[in-house]
N, C-alpha and C positions, 0 to 999 in steps of 0.2 A: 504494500500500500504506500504510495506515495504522501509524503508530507506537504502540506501546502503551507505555505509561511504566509498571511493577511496585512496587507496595511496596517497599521493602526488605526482604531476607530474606537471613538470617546464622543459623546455627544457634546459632556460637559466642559472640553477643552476650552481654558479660555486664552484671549491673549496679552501680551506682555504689552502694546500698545492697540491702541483700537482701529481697526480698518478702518475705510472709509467706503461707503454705502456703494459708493459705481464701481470702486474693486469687485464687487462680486456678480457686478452686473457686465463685465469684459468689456474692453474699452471700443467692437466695433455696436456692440445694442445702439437701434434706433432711440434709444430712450434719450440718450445723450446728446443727436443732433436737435431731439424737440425740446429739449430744453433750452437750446442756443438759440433756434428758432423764434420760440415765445418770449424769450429775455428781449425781441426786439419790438413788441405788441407796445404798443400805451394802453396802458389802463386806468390813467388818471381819472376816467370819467367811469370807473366802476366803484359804488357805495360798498365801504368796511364796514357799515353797522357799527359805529362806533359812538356813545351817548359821551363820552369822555369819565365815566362811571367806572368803576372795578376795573377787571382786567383787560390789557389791552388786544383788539382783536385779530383774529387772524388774516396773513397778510392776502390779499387779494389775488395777488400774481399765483400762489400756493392753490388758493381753492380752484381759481380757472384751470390753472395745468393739473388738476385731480380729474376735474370734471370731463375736457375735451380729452384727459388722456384712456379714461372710462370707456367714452365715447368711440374711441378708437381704438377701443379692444372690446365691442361689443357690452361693458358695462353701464345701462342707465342710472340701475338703483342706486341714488346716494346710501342707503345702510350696504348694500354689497360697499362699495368705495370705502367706506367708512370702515369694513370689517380688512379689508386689502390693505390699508394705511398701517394697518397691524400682522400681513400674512405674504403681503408679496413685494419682493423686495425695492420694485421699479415703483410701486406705490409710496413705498416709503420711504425710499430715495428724490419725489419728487415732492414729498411731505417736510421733507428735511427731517425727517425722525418729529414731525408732530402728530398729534390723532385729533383732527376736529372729527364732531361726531355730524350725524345724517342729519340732525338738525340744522348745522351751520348751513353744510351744505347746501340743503333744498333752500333755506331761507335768501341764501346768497345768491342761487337760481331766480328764481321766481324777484329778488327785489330788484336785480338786474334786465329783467326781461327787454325793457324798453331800448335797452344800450346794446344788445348784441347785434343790432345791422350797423353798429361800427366797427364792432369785433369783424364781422366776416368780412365789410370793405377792408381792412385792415389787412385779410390773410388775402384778397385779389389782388391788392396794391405790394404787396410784400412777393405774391409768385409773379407778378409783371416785373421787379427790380430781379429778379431774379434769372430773366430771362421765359420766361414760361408762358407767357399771352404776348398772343400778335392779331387779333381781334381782325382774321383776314376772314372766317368762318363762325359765327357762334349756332349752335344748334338748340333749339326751345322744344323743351315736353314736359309737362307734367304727370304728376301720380298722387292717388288718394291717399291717406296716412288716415289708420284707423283712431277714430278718437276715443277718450278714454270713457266710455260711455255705454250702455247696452239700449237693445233696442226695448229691452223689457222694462227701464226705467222712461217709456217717453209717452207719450200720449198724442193721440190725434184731434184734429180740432172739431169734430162733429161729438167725441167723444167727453171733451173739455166740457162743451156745451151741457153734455147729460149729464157730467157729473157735478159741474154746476148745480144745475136745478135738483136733481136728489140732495145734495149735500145739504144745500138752500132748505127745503123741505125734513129734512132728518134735522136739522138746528133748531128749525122755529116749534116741530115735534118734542127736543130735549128740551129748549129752553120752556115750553108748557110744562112740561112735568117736570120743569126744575122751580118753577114761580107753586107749583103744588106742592113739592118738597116744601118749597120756602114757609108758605102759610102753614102747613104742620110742625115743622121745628118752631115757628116764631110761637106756637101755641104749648109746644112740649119745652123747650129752650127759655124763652122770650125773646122780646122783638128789637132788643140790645146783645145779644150773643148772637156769636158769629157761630153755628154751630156746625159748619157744613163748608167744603169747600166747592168749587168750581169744580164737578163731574167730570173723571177723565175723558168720559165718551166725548162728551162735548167739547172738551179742549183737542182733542184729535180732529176729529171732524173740522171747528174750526182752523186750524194748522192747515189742514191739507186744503179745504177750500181757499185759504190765501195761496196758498202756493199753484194753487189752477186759474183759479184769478189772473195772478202776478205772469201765470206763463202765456195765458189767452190773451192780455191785453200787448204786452210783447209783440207777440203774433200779429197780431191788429192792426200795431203802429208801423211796425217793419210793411207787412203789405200796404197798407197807409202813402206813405212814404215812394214803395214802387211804382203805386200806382197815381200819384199824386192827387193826391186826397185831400181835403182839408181834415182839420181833427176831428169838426164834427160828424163828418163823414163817413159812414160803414163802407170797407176792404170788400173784393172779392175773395173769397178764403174756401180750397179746395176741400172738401169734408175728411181728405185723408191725408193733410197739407199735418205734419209731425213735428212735434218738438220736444226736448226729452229735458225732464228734470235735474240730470246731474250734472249736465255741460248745453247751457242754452245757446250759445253759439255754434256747435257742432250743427249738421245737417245729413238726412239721408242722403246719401249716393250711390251708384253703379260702382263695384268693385272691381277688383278684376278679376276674380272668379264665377263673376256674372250676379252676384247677391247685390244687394240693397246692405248698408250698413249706415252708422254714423261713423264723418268719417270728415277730412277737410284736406283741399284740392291745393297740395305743395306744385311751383313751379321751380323749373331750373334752367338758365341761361349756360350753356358748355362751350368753353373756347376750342375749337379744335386744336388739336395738336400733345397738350398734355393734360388732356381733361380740367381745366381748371373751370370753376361753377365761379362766375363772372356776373350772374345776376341772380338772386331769389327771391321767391313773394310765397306767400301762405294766403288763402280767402277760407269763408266757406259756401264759395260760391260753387256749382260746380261743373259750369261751364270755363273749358281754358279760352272762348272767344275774350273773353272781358278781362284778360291779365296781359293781355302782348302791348299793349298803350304804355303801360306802367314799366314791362321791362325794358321797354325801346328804350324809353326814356332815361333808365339806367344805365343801358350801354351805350348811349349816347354822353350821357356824363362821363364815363369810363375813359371815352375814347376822347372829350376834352380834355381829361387830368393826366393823360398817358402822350396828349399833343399829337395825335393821330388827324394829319390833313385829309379833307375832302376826297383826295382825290384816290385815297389808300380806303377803299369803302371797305365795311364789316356785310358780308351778307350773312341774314341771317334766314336759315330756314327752321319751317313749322310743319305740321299735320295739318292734314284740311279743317280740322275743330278750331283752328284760328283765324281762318277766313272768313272778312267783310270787308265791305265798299269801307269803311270806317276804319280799321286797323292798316288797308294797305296807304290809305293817307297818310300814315305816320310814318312813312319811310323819305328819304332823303338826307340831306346834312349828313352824307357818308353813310348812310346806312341802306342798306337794297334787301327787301322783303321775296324770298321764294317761299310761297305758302301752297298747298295743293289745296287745287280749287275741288277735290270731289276727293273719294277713297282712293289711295296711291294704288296706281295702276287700273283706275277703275274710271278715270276724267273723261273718257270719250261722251262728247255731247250729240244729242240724238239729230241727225242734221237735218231735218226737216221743219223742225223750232227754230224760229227765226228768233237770233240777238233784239229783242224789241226793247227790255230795258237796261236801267245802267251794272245791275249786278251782272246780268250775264256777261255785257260786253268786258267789265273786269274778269271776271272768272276767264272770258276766251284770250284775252292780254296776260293773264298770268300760264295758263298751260302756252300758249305762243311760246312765254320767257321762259319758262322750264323745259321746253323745248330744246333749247340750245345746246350741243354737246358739253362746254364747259359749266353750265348751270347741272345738266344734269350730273356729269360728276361731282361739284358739289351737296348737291342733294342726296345722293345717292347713300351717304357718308352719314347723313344726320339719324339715321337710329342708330349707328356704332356707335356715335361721340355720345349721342346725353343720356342714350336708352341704358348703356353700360353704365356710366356714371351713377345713376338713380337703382342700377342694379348693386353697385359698391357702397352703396349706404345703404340700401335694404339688405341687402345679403350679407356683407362683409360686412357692414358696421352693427348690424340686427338691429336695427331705427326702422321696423316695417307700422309702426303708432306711434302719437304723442302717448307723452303719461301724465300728461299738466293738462287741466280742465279750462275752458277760457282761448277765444282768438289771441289775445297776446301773448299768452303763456305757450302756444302751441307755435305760433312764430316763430319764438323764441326757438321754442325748439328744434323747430327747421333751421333756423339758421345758423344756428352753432353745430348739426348735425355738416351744415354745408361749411363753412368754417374748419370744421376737424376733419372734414376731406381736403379742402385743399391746403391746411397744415400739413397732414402728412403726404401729398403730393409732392411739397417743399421737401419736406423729410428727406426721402427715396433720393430725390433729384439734386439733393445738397451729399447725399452719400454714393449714388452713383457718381458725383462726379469727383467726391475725395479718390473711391477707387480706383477712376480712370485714376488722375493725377500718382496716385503711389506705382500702378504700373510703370506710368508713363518714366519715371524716378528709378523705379528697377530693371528697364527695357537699360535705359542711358548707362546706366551703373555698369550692364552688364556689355 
């Protein structure tokens, strides 16, 4: 039988001076260029929560690089982050050896919410000095992100209605036999003791009737509003037109499994070349026609702060879901719109219809323009660039929902979701090119 002789192995070895955290994380971990990276963010306009009270709080620059580094290792839950700050060691290397707990956390999410479309122009303008957008291509698609909501918590509004009037009639029913109560205690009691409280039935009842109330007139006002109504004014309101109690901004949508959910319609603007997400918006509208205005207008800004002339135009293409007479207006000042006027590959117009008004004749002007061999190649291109992209944060990043209830809070979300993609796009692209360069150093050497 052969002897085998073992390393040594001691759990409880300690040492004679104390390592330093990235020692054991080997000096090529990505962890180490995203920290260089973020060292270059401003965060002066992110709230410490600080009263000037007790202890002072933890530094801001720490909880972001917790948060987006979570992010981009598939971690949402601030308690996971929080339990990691404690178990793994790139957590607690970027922790500096502190443990805020999940409360800080969420709290510094959610108080920040408003600030992170600076955060993310932050990380567009940071991969543009980097070399990484040439804004010669950017490709636009959206995708639903499930809200944090069920459909079993919503109600319909023909429904609102009924339960309205029951509720109405089950109150005015308790409050009778609570004025009966009343006259028997005031005769058993007397009519100075208080001998009886507010019946739970009735304090339930009442609760939920405000809360259908509070969601009906919502409702009301929002179609109100679309349909330009005065206040006095009754909406048209479809009897199975939904809205759900635990995330009133949410909305049903088409999924992509073909279901109905609640759920809120994330866009993304994709520079070609190295994926980098150049514009994003969150609605919960969930038509993507009524989002392309807003992101023109952003890569239009883009392309002034980057000093991109006229004559270096951005095109950008879309899905037939963003075609109108109204959005292709918004193209010029360097920007040129390829939008499919019907289902891609499916634009043949029936020729016996005559062009009589002005949609059509756009729609026959745009398939003309995507006509062209070098349009088409371009086009051709825009479900690799953005479709991928939105697949690297649903799939790779596991961000396929919000978990924050609220349009802004879910923003939020999306944006810093977009944000920690094209951080670590920087990441890769700042270490793929250390690599080259050290080749390059041991090619010469040798």
């Amino acid at each position: 039988m052969i002897n085998i002789e073992y390393k040594p192995y001691s759990i409880d070895t300690s040492y004679l001076f104390p390592p330093s955290l990235g020692d054991f994380l080997g000096p090529n971990d990505e962890v180490h260029v995203f920290k260089e990276v973020t060292e270059h963010l401003d965060i002066s306009y992110l709230d410490s929560d600080f009263n000037g009270m007790g202890q002072h709080p933890y530094h801001p620059l720490m909880l972001l690089r917790l948060l987006m580094w979570g992010m981009a290792n598939r971690v949402m839950s601030t308690r996971r982050i929080e339990l990691l700050t404690r178990r793994d060691v790139s957590y607690i290397y970027l922790a500096g050896n502190q443990r805020p707990d999940y409360r800080t956390l969420a709290r510094f999410r959610r108080r920040n919410a408003k600030e992170i479309k600076k955060l993310f122009k932050q990380t567009v303008l940071l991969c543009a000095r980097l070399g990484m957008i040439n804004l010669g291509h950017v490709a636009l698609d959206g995708t639903k992100l499930k809200a944090n909501t069920s459909k079993h918590k919503a109600m319909s509004y023909v429904r609102m209605k009924g339960e309205e009037e029951r509720l109405e009639r089950e109150i005015e029913e308790l409050m009778l036999k609570a004025e009966e109560t009343d006259r028997e205690e005031d005769r058993f009691f007397g009519e100075d003791n208080n001998g009886y409280n507010l019946p739970e039935e009735l304090q339930r009842r009442e609760e939920r009737l405000n809360k259908i109330r509070q969601l009906k007139e919502e409702l009301e006002r929002e179609k109100r509003q679309e349909q330009g109504l005065k206040e006095e004014e009754m909406p048209q309101i479809e009897d199975k037109e939904q809205r759900s109690f635990a995330d009133r901004d949410a909305r049903m949508m088409l999924m992509k499994r073909g279901e109905f959910d609640y759920a809120y319609n994330a866009q993304a603007c994709v520079d070609d070349g190295h994926g980098v997400i150049v514009a994003a918006e969150l609605s919960n509208n969930a038509s993507d026609r009524r989002h392309l205005p807003g992101l023109v207008k952003e890569v239009r800004e883009l392309r002034g702060e980057l000093e991109k002339e006229n004559k270096d135009k951005t095109v950008m293409t879309a899905d037939n879901g963003y075609f109108s007479i109204k959005n292709i207006e918004h193209e010029g000042e360097g920007i040129e719109l390829l939008i499919a006027s019907g289902r891609e590959g499916k634009e043949k117009r029936n020729r016996q219809t005559p062009l009589v008004n002005r949609k059509q004749i756009m729609k026959a002007e745009m398939r003309a323009r995507l006509k062209k061999p070098e349009n088409q190649a371009i086009y051709r291109r825009r479900k690799w660039v953005v479709e991928q992209v939105i697949g690297q944060i649903k799939e790779g990043m596991g961000f396929r929902g919000v978990t924050m209830r609220g349009k802004l809070f879910a923003l939020a979300q999306w944006l810093i979701a977009c944000a920690v993609h094209n951080l670590m796009k920087a990441v890769r692209f700042i270490a793929e090119l250390r690599k080259l360069r050290t080749m390059e150093v041991v090619t010469e050497a040798a």
